[in-house]
TORMAR-950742 format. One line per field, with one value per residue (C-alpha): residue number from 1; z, x, y. Coordinates in pm, 1 decimal, decimal comma. Example, Ala and Ser with C-alpha at 12.3 -4.5 7.8 and 13.67 -1.06 7.14 Angstrom:
BEGIN
resi [1 | 2]
zz [780,0 | 714,0]
xx [1230,0 | 1367,0]
yy [-450,0 | -106,0]
! end
This chain:
BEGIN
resi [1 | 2 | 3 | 4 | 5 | 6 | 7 | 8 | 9 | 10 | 11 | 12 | 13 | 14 | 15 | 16 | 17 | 18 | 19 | 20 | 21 | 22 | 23 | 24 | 25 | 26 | 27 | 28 | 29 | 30 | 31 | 32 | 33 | 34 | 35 | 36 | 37 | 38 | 39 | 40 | 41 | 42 | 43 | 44 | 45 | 46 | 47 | 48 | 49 | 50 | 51 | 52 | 53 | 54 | 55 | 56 | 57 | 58 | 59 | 60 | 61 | 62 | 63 | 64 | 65 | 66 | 67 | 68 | 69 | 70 | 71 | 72 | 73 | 74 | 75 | 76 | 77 | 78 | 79 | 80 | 81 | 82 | 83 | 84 | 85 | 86 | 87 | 88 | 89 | 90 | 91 | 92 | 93 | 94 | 95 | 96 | 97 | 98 | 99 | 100 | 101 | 102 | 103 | 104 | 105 | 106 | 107 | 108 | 109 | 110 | 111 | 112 | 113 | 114 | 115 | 116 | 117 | 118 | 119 | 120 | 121 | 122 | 123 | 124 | 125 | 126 | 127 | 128 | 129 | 130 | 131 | 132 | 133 | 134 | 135 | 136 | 137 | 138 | 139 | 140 | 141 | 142 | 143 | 144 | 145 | 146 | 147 | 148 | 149 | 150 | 151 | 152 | 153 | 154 | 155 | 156 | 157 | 158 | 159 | 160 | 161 | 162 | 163 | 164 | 165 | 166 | 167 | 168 | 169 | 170 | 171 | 172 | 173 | 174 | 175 | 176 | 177 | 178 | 179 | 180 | 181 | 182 | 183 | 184 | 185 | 186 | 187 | 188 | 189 | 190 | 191 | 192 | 193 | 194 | 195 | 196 | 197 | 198 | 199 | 200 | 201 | 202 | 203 | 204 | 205 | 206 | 207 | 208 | 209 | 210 | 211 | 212 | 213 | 214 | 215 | 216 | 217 | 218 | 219 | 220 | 221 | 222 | 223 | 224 | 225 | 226 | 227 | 228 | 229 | 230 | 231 | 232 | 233 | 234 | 235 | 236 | 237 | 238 | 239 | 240 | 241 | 242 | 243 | 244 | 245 | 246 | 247 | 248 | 249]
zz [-2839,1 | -3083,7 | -3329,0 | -3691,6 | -4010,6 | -4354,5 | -4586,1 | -4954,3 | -5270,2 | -5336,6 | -5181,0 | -5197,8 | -4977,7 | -4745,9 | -4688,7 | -4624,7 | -4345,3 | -4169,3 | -4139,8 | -4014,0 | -3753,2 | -3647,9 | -3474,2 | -3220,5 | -3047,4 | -3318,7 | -3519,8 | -3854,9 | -3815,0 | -4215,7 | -4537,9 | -4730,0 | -5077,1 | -5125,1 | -4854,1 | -4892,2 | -4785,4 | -4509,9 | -4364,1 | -4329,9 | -4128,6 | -3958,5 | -3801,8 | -3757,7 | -3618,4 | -3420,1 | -3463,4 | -3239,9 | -3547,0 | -3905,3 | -4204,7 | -4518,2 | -4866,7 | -5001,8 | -5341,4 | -5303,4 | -5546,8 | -5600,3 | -5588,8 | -5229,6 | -5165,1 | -4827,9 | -4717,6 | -4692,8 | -4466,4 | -4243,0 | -4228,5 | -4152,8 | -3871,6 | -3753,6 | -3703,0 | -3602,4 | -3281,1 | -3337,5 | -3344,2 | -3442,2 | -3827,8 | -4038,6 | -4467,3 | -4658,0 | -4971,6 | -5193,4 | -5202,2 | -5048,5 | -5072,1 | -5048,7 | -5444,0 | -5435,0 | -5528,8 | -5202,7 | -4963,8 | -4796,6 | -4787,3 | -4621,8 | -4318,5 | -4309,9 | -4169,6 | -3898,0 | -3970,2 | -3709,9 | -3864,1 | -4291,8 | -4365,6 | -4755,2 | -4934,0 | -5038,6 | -4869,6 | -4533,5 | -4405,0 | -4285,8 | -3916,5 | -3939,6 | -3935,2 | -3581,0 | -3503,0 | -3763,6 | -3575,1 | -3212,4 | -3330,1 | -3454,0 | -3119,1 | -2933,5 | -3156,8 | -3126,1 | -2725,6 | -2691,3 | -2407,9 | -2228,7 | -2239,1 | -2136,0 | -2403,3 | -2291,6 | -2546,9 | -2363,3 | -2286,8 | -2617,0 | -2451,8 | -2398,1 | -2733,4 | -2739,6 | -2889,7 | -2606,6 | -2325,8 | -2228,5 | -1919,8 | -1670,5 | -1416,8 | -1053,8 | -830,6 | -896,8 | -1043,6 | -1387,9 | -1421,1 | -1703,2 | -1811,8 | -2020,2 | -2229,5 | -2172,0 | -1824,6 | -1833,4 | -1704,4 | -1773,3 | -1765,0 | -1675,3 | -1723,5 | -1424,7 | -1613,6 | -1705,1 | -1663,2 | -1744,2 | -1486,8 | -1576,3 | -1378,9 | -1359,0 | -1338,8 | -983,4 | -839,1 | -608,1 | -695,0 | -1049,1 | -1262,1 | -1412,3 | -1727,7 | -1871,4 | -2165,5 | -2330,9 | -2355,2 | -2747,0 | -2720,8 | -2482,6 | -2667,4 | -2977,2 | -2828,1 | -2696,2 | -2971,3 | -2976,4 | -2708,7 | -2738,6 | -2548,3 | -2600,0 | -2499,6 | -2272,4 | -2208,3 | -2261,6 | -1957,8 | -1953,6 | -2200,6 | -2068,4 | -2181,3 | -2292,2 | -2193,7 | -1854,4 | -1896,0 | -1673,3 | -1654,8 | -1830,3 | -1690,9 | -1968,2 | -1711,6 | -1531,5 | -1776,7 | -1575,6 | -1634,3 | -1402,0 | -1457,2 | -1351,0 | -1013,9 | -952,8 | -1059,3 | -1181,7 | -1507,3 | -1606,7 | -1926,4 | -2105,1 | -2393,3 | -2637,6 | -2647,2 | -2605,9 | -2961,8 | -3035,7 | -2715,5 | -2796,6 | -3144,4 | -3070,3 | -2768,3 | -3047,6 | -2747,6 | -2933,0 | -2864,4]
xx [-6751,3 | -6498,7 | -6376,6 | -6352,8 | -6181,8 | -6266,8 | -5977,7 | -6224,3 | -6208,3 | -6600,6 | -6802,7 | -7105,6 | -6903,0 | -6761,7 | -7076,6 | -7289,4 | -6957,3 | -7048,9 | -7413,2 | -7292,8 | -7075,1 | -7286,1 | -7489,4 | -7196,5 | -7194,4 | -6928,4 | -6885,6 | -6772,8 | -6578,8 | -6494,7 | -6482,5 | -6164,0 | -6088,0 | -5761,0 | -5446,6 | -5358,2 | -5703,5 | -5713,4 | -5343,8 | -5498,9 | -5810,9 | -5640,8 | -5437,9 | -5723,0 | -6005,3 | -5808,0 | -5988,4 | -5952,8 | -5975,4 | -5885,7 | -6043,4 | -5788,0 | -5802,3 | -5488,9 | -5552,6 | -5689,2 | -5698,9 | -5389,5 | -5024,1 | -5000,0 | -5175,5 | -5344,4 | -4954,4 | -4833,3 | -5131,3 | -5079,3 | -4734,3 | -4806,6 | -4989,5 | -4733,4 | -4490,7 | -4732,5 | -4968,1 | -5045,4 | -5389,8 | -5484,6 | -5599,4 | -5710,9 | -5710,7 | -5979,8 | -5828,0 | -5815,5 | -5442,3 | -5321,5 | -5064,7 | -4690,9 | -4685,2 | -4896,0 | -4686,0 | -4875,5 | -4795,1 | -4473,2 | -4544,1 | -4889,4 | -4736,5 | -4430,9 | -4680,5 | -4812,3 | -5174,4 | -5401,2 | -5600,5 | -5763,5 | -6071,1 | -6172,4 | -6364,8 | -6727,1 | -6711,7 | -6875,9 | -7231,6 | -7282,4 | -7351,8 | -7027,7 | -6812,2 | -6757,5 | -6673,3 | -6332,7 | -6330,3 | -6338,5 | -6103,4 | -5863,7 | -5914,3 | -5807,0 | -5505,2 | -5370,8 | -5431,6 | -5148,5 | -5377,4 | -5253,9 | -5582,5 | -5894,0 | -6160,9 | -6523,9 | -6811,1 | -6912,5 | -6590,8 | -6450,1 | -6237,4 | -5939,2 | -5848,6 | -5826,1 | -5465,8 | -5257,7 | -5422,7 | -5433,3 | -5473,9 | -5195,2 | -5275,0 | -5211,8 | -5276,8 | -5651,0 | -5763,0 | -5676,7 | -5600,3 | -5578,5 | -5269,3 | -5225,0 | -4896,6 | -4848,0 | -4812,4 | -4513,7 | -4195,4 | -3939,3 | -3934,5 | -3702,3 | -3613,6 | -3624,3 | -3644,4 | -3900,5 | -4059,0 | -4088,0 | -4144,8 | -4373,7 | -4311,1 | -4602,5 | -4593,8 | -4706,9 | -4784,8 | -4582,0 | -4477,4 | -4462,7 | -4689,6 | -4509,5 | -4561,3 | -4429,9 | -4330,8 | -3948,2 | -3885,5 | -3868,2 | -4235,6 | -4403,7 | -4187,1 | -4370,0 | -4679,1 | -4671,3 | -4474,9 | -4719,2 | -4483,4 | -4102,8 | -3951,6 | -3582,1 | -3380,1 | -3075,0 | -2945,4 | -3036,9 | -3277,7 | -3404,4 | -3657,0 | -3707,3 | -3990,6 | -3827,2 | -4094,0 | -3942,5 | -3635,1 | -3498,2 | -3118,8 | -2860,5 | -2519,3 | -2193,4 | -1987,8 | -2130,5 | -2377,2 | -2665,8 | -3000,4 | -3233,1 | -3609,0 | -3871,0 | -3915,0 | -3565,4 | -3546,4 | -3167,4 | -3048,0 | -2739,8 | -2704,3 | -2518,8 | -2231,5 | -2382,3 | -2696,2 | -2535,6 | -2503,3 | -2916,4 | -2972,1 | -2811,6 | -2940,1 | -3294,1 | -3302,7 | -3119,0 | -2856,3 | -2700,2 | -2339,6]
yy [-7978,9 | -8113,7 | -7877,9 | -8022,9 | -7863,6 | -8062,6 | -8029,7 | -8182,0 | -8048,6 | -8264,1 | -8039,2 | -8261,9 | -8535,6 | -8246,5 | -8165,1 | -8506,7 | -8566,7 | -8251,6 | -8318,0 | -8671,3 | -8573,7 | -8271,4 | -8558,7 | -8648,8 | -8332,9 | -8166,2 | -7868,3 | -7843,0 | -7484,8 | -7522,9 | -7696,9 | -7611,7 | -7693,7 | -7656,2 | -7733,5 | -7380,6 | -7240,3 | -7487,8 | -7418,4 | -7023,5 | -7236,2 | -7432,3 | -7111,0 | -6906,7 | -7146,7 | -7376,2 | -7702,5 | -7983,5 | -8238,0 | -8251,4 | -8484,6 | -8402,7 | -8563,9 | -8672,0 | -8488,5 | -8099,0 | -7804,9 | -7589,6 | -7666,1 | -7836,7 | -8134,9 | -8322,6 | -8418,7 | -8061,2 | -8004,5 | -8267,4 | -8149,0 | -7803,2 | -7975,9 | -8127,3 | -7846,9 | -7598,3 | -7763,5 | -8144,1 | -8248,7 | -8574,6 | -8620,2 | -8869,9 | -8919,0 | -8997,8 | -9145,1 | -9437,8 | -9446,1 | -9689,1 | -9983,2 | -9938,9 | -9899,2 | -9629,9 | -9299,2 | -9116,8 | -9432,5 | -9319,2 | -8926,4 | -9003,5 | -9293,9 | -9041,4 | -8737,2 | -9005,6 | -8971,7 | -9107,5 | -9316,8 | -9346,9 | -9331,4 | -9499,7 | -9244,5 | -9342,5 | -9727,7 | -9603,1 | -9499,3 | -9184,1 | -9358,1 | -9497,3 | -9157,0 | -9151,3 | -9486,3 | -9347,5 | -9009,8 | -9208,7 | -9437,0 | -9219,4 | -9004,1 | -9292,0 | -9388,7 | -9014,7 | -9012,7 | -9369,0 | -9502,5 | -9209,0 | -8991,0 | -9113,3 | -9021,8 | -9004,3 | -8940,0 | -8622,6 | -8472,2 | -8331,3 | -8095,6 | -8337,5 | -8292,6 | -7880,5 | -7772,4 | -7731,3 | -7907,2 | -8232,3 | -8488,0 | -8658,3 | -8830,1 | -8766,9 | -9020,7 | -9172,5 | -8874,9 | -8701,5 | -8310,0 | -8071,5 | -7922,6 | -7616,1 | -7652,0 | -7278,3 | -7282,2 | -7564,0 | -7406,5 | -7760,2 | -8121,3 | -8370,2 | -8736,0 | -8958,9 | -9312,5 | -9439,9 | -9150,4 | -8770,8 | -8524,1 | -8272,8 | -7901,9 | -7655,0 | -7253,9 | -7164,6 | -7523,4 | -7743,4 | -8073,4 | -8251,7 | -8481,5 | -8770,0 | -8923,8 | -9225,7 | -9168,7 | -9064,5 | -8667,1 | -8670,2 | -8787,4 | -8550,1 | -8251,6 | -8378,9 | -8412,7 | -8047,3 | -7885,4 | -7570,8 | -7388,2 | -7380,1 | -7624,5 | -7616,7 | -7925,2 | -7823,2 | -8215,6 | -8548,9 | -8559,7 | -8215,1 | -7956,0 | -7598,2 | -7388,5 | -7058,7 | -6808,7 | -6865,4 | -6841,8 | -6553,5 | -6574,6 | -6710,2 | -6775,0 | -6872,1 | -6926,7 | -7218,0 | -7303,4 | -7230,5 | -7151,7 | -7005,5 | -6988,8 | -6724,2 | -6937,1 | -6917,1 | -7276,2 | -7354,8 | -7594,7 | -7711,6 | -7626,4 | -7966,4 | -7864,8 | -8015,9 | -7872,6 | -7513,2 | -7418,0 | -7472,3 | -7331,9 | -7007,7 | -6997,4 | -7070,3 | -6795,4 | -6519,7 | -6426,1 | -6050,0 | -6053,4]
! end
């Protein structure tokens, strides 16, 4: 079941969308008023799905939402405002935080909410992730599809130990499984994809998930992983390397 969180400060439309998408096998874990109430949501629920309103109460508006989104775990999300145009003071904020889709408030039916949920869901997944009507799950932070061969699999973020470029794809490795998945897409898009664990880039063809990082070795620039794995570690990624991991010297 897809997960939604309602960032509206109108109550009465907040709640006439959640009775609409209830309907297509959703729940509506909140409504939230303000951006600041919904950031606190958002961390604690976990949705799958966010609908935010450009203008909210208090000092931060629908932006600094969707930007806490984006730095935190991305899920897709989609406005509902009637800002729009490039001489609209909101225009460059909102297409800056990469929403996945608008949705003008108070010019749809209430039928017509998931066709801007689905489409949305689609415009977030690239083509990449095959979206079926009774298979919400796809979209749960931190998991998501490859596929391998003819058949797609489900891969936790958590349990990816380092990828690496082999042009024009990315090569996905797995904690405890043999072999790789392979992706084709660039590095800088699958680390943004999957920012919810910390991937730290080590050279221009290669990401390593720090939680398995076992060994580091200065003098040949080495890294070896839990699995014994071994990295070169490139000089010019060194210096955010050892910052990010807090090495005490």
């Amino acid at each position: 079941m897809l997960k939604i969180l309602i960032a509206e400060d109108n109550l009465i439309l907040a709640k006439d969308m959640a009775r609409s998408l209830q309907q297509y096998n959703c729940e509506v874990v909140a409504i939230a008023r303000s951006a600041e109430e919904a950031i606190a949501q958002f961390d604690e629920l976990e949705p799958n799905f966010v609908m935010i309103d450009i203008e909210l109460e208090g000092e931060k508006d629908g932006i600094d939402l969707a930007v806490h989104i984006n730095n935190t775990c991305r899920v897709p999300f989609i406005f509902l405002t009637d800002h729009f145009g490039s001489r609209d003071s909101y225009f460059k904020r909102a297409n800056a935080a990469k929403p996945s889709g608008y949705l003008p408030k108070g010019t749809f039916l209430p039928n017509q909410l998931w066709h801007f949920v689905e489409t949305a869901l689609n415009s977030f997944a690239g083509g990449d992730i095959m979206l079926k009507d009774d298979d919400a799950a796809l979209f749960l932070r931190n998991q998501f599809f490859v596929k391998n061969h003819k058949t797609w699999e489900k891969i936790h973020a958590d349990e990816i130990t380092h990828i690496i470029v082999s042009k024009p794809y990315c090569q996905i490795f797995i904690k405890a499984k043999t072999g790789k998945y392979m992706v084709r897409k660039s590095l800088e898009f699958v680390m943004e994809q999957i920012n919810s664990i910390p991937l730290i880039r080590i050279s221009r063809s290669c990401a390593v998930n720090a939680r398995y990082i076992y060994q580091y070795h200065q003098a040949v620039s080495k890294i070896i992983l839990e699995d014994k794995t071994e990295l070169e570690l490139s000089r010019k990624f060194a210096g955010n390397f050892l910052q990010r991991m807090q090495f005490l010297v």
